[in-house]
DRENLUMMAR-944827 format. One record per residue (C-alpha): residue number from 1; residue in three letters; chain; x, y, z. Coordinates in steps of 0.5 Angstrom, whole numbers. Example, Ala and Ser with C-alpha at 12.3 -4.5 7.8 and 13.67 -1.06 7.14 Angstrom:
2
{k: 1	r: ALA	c: A	east: 25	north: -9	up: 16}
{k: 2	r: SER	c: A	east: 27	north: -2	up: 14}
This chain:
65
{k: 1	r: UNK	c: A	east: -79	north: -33	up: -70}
{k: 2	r: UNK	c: A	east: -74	north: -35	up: -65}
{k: 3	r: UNK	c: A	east: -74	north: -37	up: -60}
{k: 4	r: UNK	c: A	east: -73	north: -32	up: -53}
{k: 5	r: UNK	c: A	east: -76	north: -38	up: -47}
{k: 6	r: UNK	c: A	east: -80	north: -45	up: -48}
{k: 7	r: UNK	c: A	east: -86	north: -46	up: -43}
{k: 8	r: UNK	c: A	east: -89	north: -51	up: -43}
{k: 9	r: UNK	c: A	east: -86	north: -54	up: -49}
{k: 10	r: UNK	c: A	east: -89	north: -48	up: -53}
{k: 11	r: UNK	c: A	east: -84	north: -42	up: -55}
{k: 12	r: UNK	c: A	east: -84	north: -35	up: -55}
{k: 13	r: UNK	c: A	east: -81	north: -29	up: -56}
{k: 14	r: UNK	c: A	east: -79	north: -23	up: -52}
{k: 15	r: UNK	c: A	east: -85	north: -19	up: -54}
{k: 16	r: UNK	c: A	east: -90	north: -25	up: -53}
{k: 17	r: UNK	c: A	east: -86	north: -25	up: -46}
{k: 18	r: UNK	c: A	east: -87	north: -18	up: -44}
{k: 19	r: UNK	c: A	east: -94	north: -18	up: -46}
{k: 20	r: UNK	c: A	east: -95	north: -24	up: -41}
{k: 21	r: UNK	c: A	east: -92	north: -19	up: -36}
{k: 22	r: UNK	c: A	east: -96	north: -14	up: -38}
{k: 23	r: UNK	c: A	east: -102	north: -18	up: -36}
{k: 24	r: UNK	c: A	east: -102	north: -16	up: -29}
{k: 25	r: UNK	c: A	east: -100	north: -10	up: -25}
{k: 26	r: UNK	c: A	east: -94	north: -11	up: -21}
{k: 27	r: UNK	c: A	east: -99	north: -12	up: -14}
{k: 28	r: UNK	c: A	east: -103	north: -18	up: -18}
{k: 29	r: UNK	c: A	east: -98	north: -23	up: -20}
{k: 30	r: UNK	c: A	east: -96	north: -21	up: -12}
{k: 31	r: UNK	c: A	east: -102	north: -24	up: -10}
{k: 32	r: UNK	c: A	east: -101	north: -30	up: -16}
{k: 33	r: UNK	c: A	east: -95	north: -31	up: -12}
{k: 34	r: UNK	c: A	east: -97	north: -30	up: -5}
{k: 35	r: UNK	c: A	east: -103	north: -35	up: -6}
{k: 36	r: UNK	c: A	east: -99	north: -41	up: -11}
{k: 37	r: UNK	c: A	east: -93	north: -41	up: -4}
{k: 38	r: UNK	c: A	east: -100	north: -42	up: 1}
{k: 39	r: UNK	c: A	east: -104	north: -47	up: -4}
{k: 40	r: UNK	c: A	east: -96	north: -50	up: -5}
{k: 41	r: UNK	c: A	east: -97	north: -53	up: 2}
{k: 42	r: UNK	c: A	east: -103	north: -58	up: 0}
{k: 43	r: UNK	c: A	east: -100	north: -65	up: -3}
{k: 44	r: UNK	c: A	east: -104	north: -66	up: -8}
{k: 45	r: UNK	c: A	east: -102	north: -58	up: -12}
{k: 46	r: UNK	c: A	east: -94	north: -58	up: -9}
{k: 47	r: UNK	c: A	east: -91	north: -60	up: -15}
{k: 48	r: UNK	c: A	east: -96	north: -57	up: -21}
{k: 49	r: UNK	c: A	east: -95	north: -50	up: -15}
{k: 50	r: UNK	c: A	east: -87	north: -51	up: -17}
{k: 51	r: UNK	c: A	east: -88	north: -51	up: -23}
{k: 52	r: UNK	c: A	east: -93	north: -45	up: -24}
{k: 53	r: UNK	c: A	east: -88	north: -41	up: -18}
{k: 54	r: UNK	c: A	east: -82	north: -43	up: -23}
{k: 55	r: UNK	c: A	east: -85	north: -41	up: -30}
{k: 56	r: UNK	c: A	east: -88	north: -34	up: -26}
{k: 57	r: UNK	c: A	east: -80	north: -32	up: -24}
{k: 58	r: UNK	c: A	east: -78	north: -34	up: -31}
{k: 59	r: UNK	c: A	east: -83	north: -29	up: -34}
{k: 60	r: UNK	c: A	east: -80	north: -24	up: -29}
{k: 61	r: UNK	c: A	east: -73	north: -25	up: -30}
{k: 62	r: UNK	c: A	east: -75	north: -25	up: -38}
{k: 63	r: UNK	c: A	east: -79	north: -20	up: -39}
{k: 64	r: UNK	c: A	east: -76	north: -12	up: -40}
{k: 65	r: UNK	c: A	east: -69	north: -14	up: -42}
């Protein structure tokens, strides 16, 4: 397999990426956006939220090309 995106130390292809995509609707990983910005404001999550906001734009950005 070749790699498309690494998350995580881990490699994945385009299809394992628009399948992750496809786990939720569009509204759902909204929620999961909108709830990780709120819950980044805590100090003791700031930088996992970074993270995890991070690796959800790069799925977005990734998925369907």
């Amino acid at each position: 397999m070749t790699a498309f995106l690494t998350i995580n130390g881990k490699d994945y292809s385009h299809e394992d990426i628009n399948l992750i995509r496809d786990f939720f609707t569009d509204n759902q990983w909204d929620l999961i956006d909108s709830a990780l910005s709120e819950f980044q404001d805590h100090e003791d999550a700031i930088e996992e939220c970074k993270e995890t906001l991070d690796i959800i734009g790069d799925i977005f950005r990734s998925a369907y090309w």
